[in-house]
N, C-alpha and C positions, 0 to 999 in steps of 0.2 A: 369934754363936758356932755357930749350929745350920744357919745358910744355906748353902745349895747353890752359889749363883754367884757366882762371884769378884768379881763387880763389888760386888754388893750390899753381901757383906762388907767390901771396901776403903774403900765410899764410903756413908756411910748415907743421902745424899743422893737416892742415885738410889731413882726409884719405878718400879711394876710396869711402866709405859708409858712409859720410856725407851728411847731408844736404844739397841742394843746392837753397838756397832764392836767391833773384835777380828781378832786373826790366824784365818785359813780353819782353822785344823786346831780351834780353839775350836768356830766354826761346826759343823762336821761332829761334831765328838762330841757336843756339846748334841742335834743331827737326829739320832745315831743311839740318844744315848743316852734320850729320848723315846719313841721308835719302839719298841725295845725292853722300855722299861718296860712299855708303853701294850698291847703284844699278850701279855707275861707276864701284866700284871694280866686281861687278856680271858682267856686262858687256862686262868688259874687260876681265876678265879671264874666258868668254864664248866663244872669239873668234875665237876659234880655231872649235867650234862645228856650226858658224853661218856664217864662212868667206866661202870665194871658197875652192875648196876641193883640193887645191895646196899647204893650208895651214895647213893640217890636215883631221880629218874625216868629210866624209862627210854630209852635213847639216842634224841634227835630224828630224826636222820635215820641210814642209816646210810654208811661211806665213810670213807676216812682224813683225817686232822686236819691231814697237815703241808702238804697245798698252801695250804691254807687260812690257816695260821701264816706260810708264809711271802708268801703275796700281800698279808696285810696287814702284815705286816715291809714289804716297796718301798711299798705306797701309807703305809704308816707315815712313812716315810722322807719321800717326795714331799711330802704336806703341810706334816710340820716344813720342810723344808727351804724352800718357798713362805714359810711363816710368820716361819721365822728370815730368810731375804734380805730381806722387807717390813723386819722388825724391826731390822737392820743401817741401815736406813735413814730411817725415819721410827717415830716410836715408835708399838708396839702393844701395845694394852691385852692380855697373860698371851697370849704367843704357846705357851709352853708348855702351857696348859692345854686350849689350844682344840687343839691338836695330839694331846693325849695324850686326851681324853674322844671325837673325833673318831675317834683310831683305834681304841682302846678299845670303842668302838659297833660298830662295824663287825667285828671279831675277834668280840665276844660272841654281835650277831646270826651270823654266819657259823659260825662253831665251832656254835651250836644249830640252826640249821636247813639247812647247809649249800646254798647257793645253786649254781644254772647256772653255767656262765662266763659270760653275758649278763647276769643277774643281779648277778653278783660284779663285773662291770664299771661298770653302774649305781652299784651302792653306792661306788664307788672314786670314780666323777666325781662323784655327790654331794659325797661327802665333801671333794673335793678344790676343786669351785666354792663351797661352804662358808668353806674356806681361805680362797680368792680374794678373796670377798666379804668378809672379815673384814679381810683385806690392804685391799681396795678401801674401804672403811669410813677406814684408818686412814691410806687417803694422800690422801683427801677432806677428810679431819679439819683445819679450823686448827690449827698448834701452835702454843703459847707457848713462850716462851722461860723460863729459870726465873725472872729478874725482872720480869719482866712480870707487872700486875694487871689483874685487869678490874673497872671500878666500873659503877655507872648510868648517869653522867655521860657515856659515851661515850672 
């Protein structure tokens, strides 16, 4: 009753590391709706490091907010979307999660300390070989199939 993705709702069958097929416009609003979340919540619970200093510590560095908002909106964007294509295709354990805490990081540090563009560049391919390696994890992984067991026996 309380779940977010249509699939899960439909079928209770399906687990956090299935497959996720689907029409492309599915795809793209899950990537942006992630993305989205993920630098509101950075955001938001930056505020205390970006408001007036009546409201906490004083501003970390100083400089406007929104390049910052929004270069991690596209690399927000970029890793779901790496995350959800693996996941269209081989299942990945909480592709959303690792999307959203990923860019999430990256928003909070940046909004506090506001980075170089060299810097801010770094933190983006981190983040995003992160991704990769998570995708790369999950297409190295044997899958079962769902009747499939494994015993001792071989």
């Amino acid at each position: 009753m309380t779940e977010l993705d249509d699939s899960a709702s439909a079928d209770p069958s399906i687990d956090e590391g299935d497959v996720r097929p689907g029409p492309l416009w599915r795809h793209a609003l899950w990537v942006a709706g992630i993305a989205a979340a993920a630098v509101a919540v950075g955001w938001a619970t930056s505020l205390f490091r970006i408001g007036p200093e009546r409201y906490g510590l004083p501003p970390a560095a100083p400089g406007a907010l929104w390049p910052y908002l929004v270069a991690w909106a596209v690399i927000g964007v970029l890793i779901a979307a790496v995350l959800r294509t693996a996941a269209a295709k081989v299942p990945v354990y909480a592709p959303g999660r690792i999307a959203a805490v990923l860019t999430y990081g990256g928003t909070r540090l940046s909004l506090g300390w506001r980075p170089e563009a060299p810097v801010l560049c770094g933190m983006a391919a981190a983040a995003l070989i992160a991704a990769s390696v998570w995708c790369a994890i999950a297409l190295r992984s044997p899958t079962r199939t769902p009747g499939e067991t494994t015993t001792a026996d071989g």
